[in-house]
C-alpha positions as CSV (number, residue, x, y, z in Angstrom):
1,X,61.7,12.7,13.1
2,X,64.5,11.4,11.0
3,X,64.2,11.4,7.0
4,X,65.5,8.6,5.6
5,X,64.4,8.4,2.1
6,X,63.4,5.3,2.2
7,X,59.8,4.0,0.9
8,X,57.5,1.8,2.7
9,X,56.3,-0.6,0.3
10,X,54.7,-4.1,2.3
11,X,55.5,-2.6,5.8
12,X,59.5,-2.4,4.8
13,X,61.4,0.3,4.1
14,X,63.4,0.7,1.0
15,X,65.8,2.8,-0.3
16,X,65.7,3.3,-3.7
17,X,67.5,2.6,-6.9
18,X,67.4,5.3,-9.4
19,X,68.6,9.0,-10.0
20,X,67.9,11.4,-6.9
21,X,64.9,13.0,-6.3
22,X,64.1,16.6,-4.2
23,X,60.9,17.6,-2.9
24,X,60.4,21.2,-3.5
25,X,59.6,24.2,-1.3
26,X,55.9,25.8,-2.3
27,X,56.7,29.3,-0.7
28,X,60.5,29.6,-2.5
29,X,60.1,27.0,-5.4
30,X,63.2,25.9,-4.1
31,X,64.7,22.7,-3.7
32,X,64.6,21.1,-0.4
33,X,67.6,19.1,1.0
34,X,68.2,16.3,1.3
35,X,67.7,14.3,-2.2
36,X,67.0,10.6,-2.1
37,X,67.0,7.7,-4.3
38,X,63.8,7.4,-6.4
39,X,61.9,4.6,-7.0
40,X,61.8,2.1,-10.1
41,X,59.1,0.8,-11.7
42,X,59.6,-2.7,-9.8
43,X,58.9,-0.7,-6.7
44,X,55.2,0.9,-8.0
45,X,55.0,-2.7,-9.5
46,X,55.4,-4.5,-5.9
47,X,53.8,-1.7,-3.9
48,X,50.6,-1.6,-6.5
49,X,49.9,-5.6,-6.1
50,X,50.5,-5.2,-2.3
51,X,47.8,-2.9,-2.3
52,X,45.6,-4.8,-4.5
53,X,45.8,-7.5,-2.2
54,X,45.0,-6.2,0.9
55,X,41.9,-4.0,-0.3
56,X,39.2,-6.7,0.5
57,X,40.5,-6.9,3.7
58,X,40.1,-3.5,4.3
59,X,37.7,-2.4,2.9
60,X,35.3,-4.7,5.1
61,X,37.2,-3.2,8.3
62,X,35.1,-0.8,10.7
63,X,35.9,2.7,10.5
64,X,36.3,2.2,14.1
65,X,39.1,-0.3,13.8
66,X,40.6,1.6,11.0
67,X,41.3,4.9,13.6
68,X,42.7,2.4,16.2
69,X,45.0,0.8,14.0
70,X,46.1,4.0,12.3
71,X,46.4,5.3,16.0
72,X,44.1,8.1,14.9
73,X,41.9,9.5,18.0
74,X,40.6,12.2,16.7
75,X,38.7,9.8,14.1
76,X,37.9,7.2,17.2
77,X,36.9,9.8,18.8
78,X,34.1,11.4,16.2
79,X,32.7,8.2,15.6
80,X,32.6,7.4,19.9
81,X,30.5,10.2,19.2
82,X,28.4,8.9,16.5
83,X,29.7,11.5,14.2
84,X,30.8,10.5,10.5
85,X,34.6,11.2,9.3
86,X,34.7,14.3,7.5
């Protein structure tokens, strides 16, 4: 898998627009490379109503369809076998 740096926001990806940001290594508290383009407050602005508008919709979806759409079979495959999600 290739980082990027870019955010998905509305199934796009988008690089961002304002000064670099670094994850940071838990075992060294060091910084990790590469650092990429954080986000505005446009972006949690558009992501935030993206969000807001799909939640109806998904809420009322089966946790059955969520695991297949999410390509999660694990999940599909606990509630096969009547199991709950943990």
């Amino acid at each position: 898998m290739t980082l990027t740096g870019n955010m998905l926001i509305g199934q796009q990806a988008i690089l961002g627009n304002r000064e670099a940001i670094r994850g940071i290594n838990p075992a060294t508290d060091l910084p990790l490379e590469s650092a990429y383009p954080g986000g505005s407050g446009e972006h949690v602005e558009q992501a935030c109503a993206l969000a807001a508008a799909a939640f109806d919709d998904y809420r009322e979806t089966s946790l059955a369809a969520r695991a297949l759409q999410h390509g999660n079979p694990l999940t599909l495959r606990r509630l096969l076998d009547g199991q709950r999600e943990a």
